[in-house]
N, C-alpha and C positions, 0 to 999 in steps of 0.2 A: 504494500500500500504506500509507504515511504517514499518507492524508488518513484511509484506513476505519480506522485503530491509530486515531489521533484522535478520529474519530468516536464509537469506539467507548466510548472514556477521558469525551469532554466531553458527548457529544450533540451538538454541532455541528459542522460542517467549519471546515477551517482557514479558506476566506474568512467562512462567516457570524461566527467567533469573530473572526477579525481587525476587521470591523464592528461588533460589537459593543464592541471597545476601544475603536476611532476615535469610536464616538458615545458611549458613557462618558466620556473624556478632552474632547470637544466640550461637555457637558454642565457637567462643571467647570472648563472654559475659558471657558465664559461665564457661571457662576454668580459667576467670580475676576474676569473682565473684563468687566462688563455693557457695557462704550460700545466695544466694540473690533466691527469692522466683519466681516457674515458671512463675505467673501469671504478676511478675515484667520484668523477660524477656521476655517474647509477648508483653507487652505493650513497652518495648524496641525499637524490629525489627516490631515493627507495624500490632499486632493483637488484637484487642478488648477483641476475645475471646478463654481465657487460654486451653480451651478444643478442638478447632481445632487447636492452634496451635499445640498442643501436638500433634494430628493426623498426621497433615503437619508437624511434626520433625522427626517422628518414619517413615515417607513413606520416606524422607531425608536420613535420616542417619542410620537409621536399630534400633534406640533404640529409648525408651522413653527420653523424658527430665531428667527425674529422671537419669532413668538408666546414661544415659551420664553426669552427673552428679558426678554421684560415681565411675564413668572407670574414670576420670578426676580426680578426688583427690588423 
């Protein structure tokens, strides 16, 4: 019931909204920290693991971590 109240409120479910923070907050964790290591920020925005997050930032944002990384510097 939560999730459709929410739904209803954002347009999003609580996981895509919740994704959507973690790659906002990724975004200016490495615009603030360009030399800090990808696997440093996933464990940042709260993923275990460095290789989906990198999936889940390129479906985000249109680029790699890396790549965003270096359009950032």
């Amino acid at each position: 019931y939560l999730n459709r109240v929410f739904k209803r409120a954002f347009r999003l479910s609580i996981p895509d909204y919740l994704v959507q923070l973690r790659m906002e907050e990724a975004c200016r964790f490495i615009k603030e920290h360009p030399f800090v290591l990808i696997k440093e920020i996933a464990e940042h925005v709260g993923y275990a693991d460095p290789f989906y997050f990198s999936k889940v930032f390129k479906q985000h944002t249109g680029y790699s971590p890396s790549d965003y990384k270096n359009k950032a510097e």
